[in-house]
C-alpha positions in Angstrom: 130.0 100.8 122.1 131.9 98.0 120.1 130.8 94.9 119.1 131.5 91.7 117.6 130.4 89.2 115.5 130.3 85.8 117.0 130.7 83.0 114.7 128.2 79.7 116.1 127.8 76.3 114.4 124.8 75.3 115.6 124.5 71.2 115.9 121.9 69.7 113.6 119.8 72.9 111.6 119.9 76.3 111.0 120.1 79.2 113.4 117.7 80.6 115.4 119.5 84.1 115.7 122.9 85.5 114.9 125.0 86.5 117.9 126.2 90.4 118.3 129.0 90.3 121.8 127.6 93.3 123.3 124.3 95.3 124.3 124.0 97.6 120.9 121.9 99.6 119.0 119.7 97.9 116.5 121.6 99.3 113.7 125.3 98.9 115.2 124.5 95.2 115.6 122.7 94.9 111.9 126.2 96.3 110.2 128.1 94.0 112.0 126.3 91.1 110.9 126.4 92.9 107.3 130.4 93.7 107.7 130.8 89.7 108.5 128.9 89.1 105.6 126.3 86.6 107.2 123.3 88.5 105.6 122.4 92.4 104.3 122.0 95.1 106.9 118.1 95.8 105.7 117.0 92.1 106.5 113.6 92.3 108.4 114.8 90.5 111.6 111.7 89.0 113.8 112.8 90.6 116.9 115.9 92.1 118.3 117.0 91.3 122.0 119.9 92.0 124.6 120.6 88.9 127.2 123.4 87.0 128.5 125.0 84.2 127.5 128.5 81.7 128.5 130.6 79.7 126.7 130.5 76.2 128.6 133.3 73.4 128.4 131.5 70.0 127.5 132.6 66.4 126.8 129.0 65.2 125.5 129.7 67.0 121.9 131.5 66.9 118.9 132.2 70.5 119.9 134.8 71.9 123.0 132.4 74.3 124.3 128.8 75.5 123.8 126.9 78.4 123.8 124.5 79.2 126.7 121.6 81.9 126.9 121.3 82.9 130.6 118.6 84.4 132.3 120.6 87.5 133.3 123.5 88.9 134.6 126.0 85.9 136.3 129.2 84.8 136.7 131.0 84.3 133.3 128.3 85.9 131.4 128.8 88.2 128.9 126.0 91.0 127.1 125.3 89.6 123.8 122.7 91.2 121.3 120.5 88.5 119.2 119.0 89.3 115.9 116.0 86.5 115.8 114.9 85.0 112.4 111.2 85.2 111.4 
């Protein structure tokens, strides 16, 4: 399966986890991350885990949409891997 990188600005700190579009492999989604250049393929990630997320318009942000986790399969949500940080 392909997958892509997605590119977040989080609002006010650091990321939580970096965002793999897709349900892959551990190691599909760690040399995309590495390809993109965020951080090295080997780098112990806490956990790894496949959900669902949106992209939501809003008009209470500096930013034209946001990024939502969703608790599973639903209209407008995609399969995105996560790569949590310790």
């Amino acid at each position: 399966m392909t997958c892509e990188y997605q590119y977040i600005e989080w609002d006010g700190g650091d990321a939580p986890y970096e965002v793999v579009r897709g349900h892959v492999s551990d190691a599909d989604a760690r040399a995309e991350v590495a390809r993109e250049g965020v951080i090295e393929e080997d780098y112990d990630y806490e956990a790894i885990e496949h959900r669902y997320a949106r992209w939501v318009p809003t008009h209470h942000s500096d930013f034209d949409i946001m990024f939502y986790l969703t608790s599973g399969p639903a209209r407008g949500a995609f399969p995105v891997t996560l790569l949590l940080y310790e």
